[in-house]
MIFILO-736986 format. One record per residue: residue in three letters; x negated, y, z of N, C-alpha, C in turn; residue number from 1. Coordinates in steps of 0.2 Angstrom, whole numbers, plus 5000, padded with zeros to 4 digits. Each point is the difference from the previous one (the first is absolute). Layout:
% MIFILO-736986
  aa   nu   nv   nw  cau  cav  caw   cu   cv   cw   i
 ALA    X    Y    Z    X    Y    Z    X    Y    Z NUM
...
//
This chain:
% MIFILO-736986
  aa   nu   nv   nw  cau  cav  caw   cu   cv   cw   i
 UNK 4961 5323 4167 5005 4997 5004 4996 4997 5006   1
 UNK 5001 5000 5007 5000 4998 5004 4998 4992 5004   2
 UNK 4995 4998 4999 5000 4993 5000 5002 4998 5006   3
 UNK 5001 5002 5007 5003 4997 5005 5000 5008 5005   4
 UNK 5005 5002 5003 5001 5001 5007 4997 4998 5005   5
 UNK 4995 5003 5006 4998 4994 5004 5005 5002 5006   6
 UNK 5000 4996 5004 5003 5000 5009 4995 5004 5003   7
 UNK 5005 5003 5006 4997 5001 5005 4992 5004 5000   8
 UNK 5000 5005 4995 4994 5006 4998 4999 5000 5005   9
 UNK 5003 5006 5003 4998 5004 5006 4998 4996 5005  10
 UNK 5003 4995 5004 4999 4996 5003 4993 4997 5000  11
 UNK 4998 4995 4994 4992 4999 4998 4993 5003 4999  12
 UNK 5004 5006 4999 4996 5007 5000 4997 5002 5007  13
 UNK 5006 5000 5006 4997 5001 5006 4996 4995 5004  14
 UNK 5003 4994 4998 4996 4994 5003 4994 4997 5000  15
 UNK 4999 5004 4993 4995 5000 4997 4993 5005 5000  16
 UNK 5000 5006 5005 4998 5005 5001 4995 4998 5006  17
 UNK 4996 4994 5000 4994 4999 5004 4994 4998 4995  18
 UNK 5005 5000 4993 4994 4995 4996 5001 5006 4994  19
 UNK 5002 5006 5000 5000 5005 4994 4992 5003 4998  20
 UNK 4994 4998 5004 4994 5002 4996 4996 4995 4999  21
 UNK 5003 4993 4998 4996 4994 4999 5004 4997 4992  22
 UNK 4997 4994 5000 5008 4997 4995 5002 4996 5004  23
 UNK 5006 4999 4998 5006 4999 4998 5001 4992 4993  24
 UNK 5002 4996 5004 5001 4995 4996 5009 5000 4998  25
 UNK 5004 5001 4993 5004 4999 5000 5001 4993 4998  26
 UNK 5004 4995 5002 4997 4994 4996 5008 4997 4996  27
 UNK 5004 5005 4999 5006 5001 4997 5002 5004 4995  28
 UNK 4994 5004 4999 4999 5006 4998 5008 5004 4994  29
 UNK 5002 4995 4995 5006 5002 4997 4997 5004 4997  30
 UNK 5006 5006 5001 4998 5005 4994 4996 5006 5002  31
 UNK 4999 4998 5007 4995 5005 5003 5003 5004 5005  32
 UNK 5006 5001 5000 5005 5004 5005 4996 5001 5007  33
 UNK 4999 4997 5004 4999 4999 5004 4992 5004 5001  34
 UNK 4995 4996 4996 4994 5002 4999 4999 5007 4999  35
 UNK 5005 5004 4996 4999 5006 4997 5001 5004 5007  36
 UNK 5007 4998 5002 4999 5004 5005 4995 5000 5005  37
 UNK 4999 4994 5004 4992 5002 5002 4994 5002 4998  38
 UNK 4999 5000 4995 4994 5003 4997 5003 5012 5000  39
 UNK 5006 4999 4998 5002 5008 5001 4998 5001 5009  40
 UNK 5003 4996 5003 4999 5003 5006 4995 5000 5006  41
 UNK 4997 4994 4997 4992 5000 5003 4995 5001 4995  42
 UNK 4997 5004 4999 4995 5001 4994 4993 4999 5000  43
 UNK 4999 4996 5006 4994 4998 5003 5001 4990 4995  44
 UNK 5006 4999 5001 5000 4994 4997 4999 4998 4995  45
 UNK 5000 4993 5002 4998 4997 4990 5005 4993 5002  46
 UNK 5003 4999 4992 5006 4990 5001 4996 4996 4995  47
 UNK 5000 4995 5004 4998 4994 4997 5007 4998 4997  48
 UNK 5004 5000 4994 5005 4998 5000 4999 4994 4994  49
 UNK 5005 4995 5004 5000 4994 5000 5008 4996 4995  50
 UNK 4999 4998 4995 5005 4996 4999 5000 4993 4996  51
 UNK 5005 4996 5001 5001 4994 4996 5003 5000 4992  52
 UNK 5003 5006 5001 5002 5001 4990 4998 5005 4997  53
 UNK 4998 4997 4994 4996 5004 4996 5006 5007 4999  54
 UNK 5005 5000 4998 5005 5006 5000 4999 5006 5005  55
 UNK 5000 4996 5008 5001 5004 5002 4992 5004 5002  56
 UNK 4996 4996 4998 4994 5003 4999 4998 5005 4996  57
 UNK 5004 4999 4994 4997 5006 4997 5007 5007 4999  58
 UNK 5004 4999 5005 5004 5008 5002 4998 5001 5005  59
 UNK 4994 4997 5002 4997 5002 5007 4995 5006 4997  60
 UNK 4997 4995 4997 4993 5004 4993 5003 5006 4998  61
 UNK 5004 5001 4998 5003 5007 4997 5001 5003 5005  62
 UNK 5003 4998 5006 5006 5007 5006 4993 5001 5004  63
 UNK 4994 4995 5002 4997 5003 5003 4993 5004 4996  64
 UNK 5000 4999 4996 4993 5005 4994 4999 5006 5001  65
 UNK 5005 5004 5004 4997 5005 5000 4995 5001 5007  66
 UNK 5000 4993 5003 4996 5003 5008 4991 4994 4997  67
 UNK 5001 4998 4996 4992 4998 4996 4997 4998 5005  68
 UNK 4995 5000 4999 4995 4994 5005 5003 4999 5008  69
 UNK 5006 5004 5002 5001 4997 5004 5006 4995 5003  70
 UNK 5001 4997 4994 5002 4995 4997 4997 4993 4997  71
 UNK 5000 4993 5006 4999 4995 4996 5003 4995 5000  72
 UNK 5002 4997 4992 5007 4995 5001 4996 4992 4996  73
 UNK 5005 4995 5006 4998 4993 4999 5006 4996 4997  74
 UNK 5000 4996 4994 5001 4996 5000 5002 4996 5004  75
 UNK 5003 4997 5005 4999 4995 5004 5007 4998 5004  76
 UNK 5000 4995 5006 5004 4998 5004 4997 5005 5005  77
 UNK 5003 5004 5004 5000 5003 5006 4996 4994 5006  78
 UNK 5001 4993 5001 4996 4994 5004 4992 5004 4999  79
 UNK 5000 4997 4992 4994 5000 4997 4995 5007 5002  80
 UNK 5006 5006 4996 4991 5006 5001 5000 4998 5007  81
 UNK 5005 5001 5004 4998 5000 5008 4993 4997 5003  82
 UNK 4999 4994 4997 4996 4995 5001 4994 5004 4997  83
 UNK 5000 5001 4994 4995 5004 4997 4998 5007 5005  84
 UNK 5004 5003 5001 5000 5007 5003 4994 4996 5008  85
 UNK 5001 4995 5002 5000 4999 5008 4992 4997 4999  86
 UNK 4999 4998 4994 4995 4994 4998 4991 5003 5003  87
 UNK 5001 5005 5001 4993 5003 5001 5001 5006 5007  88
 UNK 5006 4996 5005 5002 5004 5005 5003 5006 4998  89
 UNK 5004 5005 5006 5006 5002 5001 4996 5008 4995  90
 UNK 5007 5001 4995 4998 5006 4995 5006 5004 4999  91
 UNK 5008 4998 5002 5004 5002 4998 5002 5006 5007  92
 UNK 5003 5007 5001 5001 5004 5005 5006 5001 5000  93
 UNK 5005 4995 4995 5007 4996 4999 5002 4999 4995  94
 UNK 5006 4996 5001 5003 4997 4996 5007 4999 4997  95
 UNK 5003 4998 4998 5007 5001 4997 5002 4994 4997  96
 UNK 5005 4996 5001 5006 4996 4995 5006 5004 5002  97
 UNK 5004 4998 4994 5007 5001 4998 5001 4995 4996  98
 UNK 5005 4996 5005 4998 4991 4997 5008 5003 4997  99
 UNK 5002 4994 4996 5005 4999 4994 4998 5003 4994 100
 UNK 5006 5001 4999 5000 5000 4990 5000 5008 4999 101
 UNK 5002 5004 4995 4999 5006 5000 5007 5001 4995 102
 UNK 5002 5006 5000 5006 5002 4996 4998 4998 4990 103
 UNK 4994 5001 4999 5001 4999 4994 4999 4993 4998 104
 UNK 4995 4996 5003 5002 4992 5001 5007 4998 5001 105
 UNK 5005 5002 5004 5007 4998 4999 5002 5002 4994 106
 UNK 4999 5007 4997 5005 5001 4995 4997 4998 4992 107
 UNK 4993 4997 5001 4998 4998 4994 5005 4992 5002 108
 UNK 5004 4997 4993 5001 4995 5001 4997 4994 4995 109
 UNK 4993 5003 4998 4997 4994 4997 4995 4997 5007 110
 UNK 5000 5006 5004 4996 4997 5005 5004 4996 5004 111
 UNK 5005 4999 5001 5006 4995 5001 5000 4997 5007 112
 UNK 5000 5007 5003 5002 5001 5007 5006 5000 5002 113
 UNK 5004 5002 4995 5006 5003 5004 5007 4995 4994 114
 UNK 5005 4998 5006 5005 4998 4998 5005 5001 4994 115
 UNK 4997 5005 4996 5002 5003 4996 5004 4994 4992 116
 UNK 5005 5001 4997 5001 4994 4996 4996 5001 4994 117
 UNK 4996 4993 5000 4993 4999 4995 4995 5001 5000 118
 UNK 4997 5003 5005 4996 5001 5003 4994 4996 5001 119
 UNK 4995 4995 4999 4996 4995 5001 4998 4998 5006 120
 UNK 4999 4995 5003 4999 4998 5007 4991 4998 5000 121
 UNK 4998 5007 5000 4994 5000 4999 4997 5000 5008 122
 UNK 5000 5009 5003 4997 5002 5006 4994 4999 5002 123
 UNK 4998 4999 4994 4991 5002 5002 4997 5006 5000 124
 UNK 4996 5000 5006 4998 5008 5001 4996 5002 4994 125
 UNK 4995 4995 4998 4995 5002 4995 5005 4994 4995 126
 UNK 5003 5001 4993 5001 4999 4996 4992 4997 4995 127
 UNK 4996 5004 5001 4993 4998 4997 4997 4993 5000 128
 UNK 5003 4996 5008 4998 4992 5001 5004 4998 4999 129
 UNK 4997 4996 4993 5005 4996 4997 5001 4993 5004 130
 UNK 4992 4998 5005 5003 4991 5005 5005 5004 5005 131
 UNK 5001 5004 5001 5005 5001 5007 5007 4998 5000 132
 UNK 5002 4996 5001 5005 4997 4998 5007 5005 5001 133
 UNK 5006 5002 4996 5006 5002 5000 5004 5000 5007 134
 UNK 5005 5004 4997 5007 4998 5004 5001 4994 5000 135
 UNK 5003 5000 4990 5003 4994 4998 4995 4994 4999 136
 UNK 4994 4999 5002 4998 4996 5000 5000 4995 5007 137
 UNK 4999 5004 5007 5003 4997 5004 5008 4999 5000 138
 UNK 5005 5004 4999 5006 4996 4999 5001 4994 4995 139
 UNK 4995 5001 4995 5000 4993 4995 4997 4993 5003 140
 UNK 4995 5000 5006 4992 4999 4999 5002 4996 5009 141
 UNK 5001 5004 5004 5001 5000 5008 5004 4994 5003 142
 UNK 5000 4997 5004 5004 4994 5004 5005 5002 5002 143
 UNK 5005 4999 5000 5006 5001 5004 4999 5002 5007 144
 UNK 4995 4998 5005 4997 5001 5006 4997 5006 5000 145
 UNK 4996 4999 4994 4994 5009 4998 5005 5006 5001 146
 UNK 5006 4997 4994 5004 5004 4999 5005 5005 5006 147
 UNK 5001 4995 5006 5003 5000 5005 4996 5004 5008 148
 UNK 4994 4998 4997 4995 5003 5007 5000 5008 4995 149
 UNK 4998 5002 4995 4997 5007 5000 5009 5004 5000 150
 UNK 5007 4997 4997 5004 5003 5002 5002 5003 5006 151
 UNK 4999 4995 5003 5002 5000 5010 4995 5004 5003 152
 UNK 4991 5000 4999 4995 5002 5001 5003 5008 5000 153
 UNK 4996 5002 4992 5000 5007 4998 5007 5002 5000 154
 UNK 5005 4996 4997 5003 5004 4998 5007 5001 5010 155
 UNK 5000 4995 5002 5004 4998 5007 5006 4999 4999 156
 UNK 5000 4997 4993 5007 4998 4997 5004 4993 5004 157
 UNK 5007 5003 5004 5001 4992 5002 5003 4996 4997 158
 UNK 5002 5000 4994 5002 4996 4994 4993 4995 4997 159
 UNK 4994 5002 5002 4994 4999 4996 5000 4993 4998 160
 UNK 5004 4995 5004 4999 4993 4998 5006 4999 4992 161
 UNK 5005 5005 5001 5006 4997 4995 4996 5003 4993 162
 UNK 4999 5006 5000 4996 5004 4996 4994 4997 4997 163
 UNK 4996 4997 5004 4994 4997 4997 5002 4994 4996 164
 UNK 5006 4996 5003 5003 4994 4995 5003 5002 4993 165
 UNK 5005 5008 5002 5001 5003 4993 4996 5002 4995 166
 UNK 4993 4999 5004 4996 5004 4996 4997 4992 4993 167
 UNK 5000 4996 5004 4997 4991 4998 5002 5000 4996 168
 UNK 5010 4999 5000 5003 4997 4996 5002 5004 4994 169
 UNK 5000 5008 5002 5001 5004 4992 4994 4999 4995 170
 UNK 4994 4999 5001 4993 5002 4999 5000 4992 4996 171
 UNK 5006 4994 5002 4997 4992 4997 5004 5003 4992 172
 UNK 5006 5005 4999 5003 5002 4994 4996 5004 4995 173
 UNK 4997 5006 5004 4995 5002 4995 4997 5006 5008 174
 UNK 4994 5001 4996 4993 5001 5005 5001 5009 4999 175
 UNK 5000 5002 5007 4999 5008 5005 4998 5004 4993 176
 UNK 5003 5006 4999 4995 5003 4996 5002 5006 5001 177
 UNK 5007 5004 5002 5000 5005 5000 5005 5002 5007 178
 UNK 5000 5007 5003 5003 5002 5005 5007 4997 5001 179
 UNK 5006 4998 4996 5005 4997 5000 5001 4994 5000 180
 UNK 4992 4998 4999 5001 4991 5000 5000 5000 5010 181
 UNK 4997 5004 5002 5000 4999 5010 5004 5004 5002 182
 UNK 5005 5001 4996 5007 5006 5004 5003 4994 4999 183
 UNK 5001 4996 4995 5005 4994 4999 4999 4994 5004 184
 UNK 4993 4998 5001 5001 4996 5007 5001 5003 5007 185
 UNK 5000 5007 5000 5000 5002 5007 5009 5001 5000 186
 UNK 5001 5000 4997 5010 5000 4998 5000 4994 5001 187
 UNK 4998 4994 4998 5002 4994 5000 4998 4999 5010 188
 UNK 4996 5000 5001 4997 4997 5006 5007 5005 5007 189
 UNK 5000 5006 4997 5003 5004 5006 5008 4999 4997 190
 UNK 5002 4998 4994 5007 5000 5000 5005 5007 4998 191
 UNK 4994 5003 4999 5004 5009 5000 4994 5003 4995 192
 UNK 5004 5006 4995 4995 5003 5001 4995 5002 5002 193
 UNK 4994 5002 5001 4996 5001 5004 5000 5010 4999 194
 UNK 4999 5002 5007 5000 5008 5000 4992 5002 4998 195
 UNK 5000 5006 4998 4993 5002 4999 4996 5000 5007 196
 UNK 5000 4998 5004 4997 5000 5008 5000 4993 4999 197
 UNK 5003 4995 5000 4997 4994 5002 4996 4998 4992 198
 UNK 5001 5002 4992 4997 4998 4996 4990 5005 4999 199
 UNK 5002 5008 5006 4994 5002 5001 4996 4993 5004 200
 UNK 5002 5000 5007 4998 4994 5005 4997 4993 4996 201
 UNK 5002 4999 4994 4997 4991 4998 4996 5003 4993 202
 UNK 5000 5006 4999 4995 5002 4994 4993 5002 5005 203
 UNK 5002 5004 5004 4993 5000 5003 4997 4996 5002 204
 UNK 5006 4995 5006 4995 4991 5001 4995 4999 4995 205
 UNK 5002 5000 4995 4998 4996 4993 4994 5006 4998 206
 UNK 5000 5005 5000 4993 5004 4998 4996 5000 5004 207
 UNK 5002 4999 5007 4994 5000 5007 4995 4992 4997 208
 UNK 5004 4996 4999 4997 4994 4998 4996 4999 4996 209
 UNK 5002 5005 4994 4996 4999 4993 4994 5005 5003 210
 UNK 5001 5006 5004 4993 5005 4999 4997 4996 5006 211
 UNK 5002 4997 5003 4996 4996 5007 4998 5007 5005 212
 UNK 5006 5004 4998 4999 5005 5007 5000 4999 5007 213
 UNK 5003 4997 5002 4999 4998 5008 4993 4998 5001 214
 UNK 4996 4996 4994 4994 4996 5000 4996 5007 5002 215
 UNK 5002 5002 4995 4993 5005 4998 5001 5006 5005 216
 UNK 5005 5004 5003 5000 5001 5006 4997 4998 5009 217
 UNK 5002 4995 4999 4995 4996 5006 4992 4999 4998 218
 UNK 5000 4999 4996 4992 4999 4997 4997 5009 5000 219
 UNK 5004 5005 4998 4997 5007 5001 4999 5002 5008 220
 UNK 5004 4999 5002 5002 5003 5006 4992 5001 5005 221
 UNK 4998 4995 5000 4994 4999 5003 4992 5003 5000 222
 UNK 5001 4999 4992 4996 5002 4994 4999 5009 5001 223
 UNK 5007 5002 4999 4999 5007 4999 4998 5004 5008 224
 UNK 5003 4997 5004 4998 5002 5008 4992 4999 5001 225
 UNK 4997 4993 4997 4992 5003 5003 4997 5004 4992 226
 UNK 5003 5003 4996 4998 5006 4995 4999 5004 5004 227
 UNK 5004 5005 5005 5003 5002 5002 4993 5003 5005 228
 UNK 4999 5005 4997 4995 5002 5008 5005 5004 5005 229
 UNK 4992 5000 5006 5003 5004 5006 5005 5004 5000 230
 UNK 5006 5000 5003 5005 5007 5001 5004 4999 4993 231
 UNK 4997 4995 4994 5006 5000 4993 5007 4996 5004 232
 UNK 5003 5005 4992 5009 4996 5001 5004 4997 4997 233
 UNK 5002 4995 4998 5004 4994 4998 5010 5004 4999 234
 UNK 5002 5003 4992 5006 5000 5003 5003 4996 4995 235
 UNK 5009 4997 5002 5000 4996 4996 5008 5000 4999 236
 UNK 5002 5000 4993 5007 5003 5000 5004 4990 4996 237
 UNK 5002 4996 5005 5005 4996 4998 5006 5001 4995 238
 UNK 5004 4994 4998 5008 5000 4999 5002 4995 5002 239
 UNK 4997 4995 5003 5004 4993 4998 4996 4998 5011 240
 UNK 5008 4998 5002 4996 4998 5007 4994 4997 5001 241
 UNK 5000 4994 4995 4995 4995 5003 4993 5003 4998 242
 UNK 4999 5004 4995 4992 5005 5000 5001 5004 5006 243
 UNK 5007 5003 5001 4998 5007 5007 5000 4995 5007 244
 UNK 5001 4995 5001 5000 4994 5006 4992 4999 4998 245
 UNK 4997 4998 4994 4992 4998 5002 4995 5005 5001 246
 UNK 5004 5008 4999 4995 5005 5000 5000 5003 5006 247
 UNK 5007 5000 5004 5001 5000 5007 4996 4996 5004 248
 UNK 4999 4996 4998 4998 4994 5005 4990 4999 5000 249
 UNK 4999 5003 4994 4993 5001 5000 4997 5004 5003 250
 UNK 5004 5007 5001 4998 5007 5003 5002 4998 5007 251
 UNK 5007 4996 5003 4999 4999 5007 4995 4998 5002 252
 UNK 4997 4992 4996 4995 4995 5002 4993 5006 4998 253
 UNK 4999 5004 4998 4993 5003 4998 4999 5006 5008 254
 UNK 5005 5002 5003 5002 5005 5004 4999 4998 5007 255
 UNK 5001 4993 5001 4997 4997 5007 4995 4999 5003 256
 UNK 4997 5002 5005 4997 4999 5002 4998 4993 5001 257
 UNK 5004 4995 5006 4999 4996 5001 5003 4994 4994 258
 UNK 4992 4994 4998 5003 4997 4996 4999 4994 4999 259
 UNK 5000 4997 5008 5001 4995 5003 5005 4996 4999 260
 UNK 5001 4993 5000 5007 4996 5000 5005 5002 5005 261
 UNK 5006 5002 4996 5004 4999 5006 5000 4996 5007 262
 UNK 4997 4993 5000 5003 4997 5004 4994 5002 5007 263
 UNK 4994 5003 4996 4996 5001 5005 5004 5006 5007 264
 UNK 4996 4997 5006 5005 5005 5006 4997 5007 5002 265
 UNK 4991 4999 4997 4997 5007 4999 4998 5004 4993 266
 UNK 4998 5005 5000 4995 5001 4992 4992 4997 5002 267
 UNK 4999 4999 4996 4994 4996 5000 4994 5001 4995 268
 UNK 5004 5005 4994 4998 5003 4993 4996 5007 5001 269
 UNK 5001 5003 5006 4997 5005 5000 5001 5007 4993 270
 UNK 5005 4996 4999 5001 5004 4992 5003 5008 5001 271
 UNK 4997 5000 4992 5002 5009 4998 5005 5000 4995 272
 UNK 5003 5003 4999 5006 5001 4993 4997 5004 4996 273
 UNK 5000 4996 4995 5002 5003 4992 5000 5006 5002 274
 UNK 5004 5004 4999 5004 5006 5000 5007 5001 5004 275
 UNK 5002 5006 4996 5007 4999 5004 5007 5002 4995 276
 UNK 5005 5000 5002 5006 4999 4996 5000 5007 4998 277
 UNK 5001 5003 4995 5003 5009 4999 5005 5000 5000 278
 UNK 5005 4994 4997 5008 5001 4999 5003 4994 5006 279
 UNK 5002 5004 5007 5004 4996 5003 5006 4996 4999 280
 UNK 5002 5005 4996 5006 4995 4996 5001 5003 4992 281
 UNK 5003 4995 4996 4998 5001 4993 5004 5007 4998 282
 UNK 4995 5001 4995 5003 5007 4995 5004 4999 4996 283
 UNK 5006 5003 4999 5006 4999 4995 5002 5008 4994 284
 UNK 5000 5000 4996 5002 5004 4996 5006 5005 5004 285
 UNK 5000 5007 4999 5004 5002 5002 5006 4999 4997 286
 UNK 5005 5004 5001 5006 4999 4995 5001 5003 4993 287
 UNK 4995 5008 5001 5000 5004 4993 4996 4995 4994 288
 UNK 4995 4996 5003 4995 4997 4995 5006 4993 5000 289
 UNK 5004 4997 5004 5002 4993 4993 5006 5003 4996 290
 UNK 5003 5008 5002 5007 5002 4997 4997 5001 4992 291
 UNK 4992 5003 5000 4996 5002 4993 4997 4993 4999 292
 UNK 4996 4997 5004 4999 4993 4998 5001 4994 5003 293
 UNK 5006 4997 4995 5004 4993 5006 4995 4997 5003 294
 UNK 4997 4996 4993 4994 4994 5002 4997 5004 5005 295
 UNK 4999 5003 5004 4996 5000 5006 5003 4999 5005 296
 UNK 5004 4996 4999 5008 5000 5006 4994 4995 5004 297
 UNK 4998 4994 4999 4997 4995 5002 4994 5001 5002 298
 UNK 4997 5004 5000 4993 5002 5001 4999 5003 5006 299
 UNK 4995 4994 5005 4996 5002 5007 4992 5003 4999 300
 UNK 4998 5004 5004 4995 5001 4999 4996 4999 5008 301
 UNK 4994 4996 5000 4996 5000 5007 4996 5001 4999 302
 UNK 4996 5004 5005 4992 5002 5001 4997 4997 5005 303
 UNK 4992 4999 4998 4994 4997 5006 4993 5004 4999 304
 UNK 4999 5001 5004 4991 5004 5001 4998 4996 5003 305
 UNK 4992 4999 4997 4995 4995 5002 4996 5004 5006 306
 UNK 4998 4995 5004 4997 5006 5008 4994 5001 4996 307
 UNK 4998 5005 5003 4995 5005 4999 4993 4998 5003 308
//
């Protein structure tokens, strides 16, 4: 069985064809999808591949076995190896995330990602860390406020203030535990059923907060770019606007030259840019690949080369 389909192959595949005789950091690495192909198509290459679940860890270890030592896989946060990878200067000749969740993380429902009924309001990437706190621990645990800022934040719910009150008062009768305990406030709070698009939209809020991905995102970004030697390239496949607005916005601000204050009326910096943009405007799945695979309906993909 298949542990995840990735996005946008071919596309990462060519973006990535300045760094096919170096490694290759995957720091999402899944079930390997991605890596295997670039390892088939550059054979100069080698992946560092990277993940935070031990699961998807080891159908990594299996799919990719047959390419042997050039292959090496990390436990880790993708922030973290980064750091590691950078810690003794630039060694990566590119890199790779594919932020979100993966097809077989949704449809396990002990992993308790997905709004399914019964499901556990779990959503940890690593199940293994037992202090990382739950779903239902923040909706048991969180201030009505907390409650209220990561709905509206992550998720851009405008109900976020009524919802995070439905969340208080259901939770004072008995305590968060499974997928239909937060469908039942999100009914209470919206007044309606809720459709599976708004009950996707306030389950995802709620995993961004528990894996602290927007965190660990902005803490990578920086991380992985000075890994990243001369002419490497950074590609990065979103779903969720507010990581493809922070990942647009590191690649504009790494691509300018000048990096002076605004208000200044000259440049003064004498500055050089980062690099430069690969992808002027973002990649989208075509139509054949969401018709075979939906879940990549949401998926942008941008590239950045580091100057030379």
């Amino acid at each position: 069985m298949r542990y995840h389909e990735p996005a946008l192959v071919q596309e990462v595949v060519g973006l990535l064809e300045p760094a096919g005789r170096g490694e290759i950091m995957d720091g999402t690495v899944g079930g390997g999808g991605h890596a295997a192909a670039l390892l088939d198509r550059y054979r100069e290459c080698r992946i560092l591949g990277v993940d935070r679940d031990p699961e998807a860890l080891a159908a990594s270890r299996e799919a990719l076995r047959p390419y042997g030592d050039r292959v090496r896989l990390v436990e880790a946060r993708f922030d973290e190896a980064a750091r590691t990878a950078s810690a003794n200067g630039p060694s990566l000749s590119g890199a790779l995330l594919d932020l979100g969740v993966s097809t077989h993380q949704l449809d396990e429902d002990a992993r308790g990602f997905s709004f399914r009924a019964d499901a556990p309001l779990d959503m940890r990437m690593s199940q293994a860390d037992a202090e990382a706190p739950t779903a239902a621990d923040i909706l048991n645990k969180a201030s009505e406020d907390e409650l209220r800022r990561v709905f509206r934040e992550y998720g851009e719910v405008r109900r976020a203030a009524r919802l995070a009150k439905a969340v208080t008062l259901l939770r004072g009768d008995r305590p968060f535990r499974v997928a239909d305990d937060l469908v039942e406030a999100i009914a209470k709070a919206f007044r309606h059923r809720p459709t599976p698009s708004e009950k996707a939209q306030i389950f995802q809020a709620l995993r961004i907060e528990v894996n602290r991905e927007l965190e660990s995102l902005e803490a990578a970004l920086p991380r992985i770019r000075d890994a990243l030697l001369p002419g490497g390239v950074l590609a990065i496949i979103s779903y969720h606007s507010l990581e493809d607005r922070q990942v647009k916005r590191a690649f504009l601000d790494w691509s300018r030259k000048c990096v002076c204050p605004p208000e200044l009326p000259i440049c003064v910096c004498e500055g050089k840019a980062d690099g430069t943009l690969l992808t002027r405007r973002v990649v989208r799945p075509g139509e054949a690949e969401v018709t075979r695979n939906p879940r990549t309906r949401s998926a942008r993909l941008r590239g950045w080369r580091k100057a030379a």
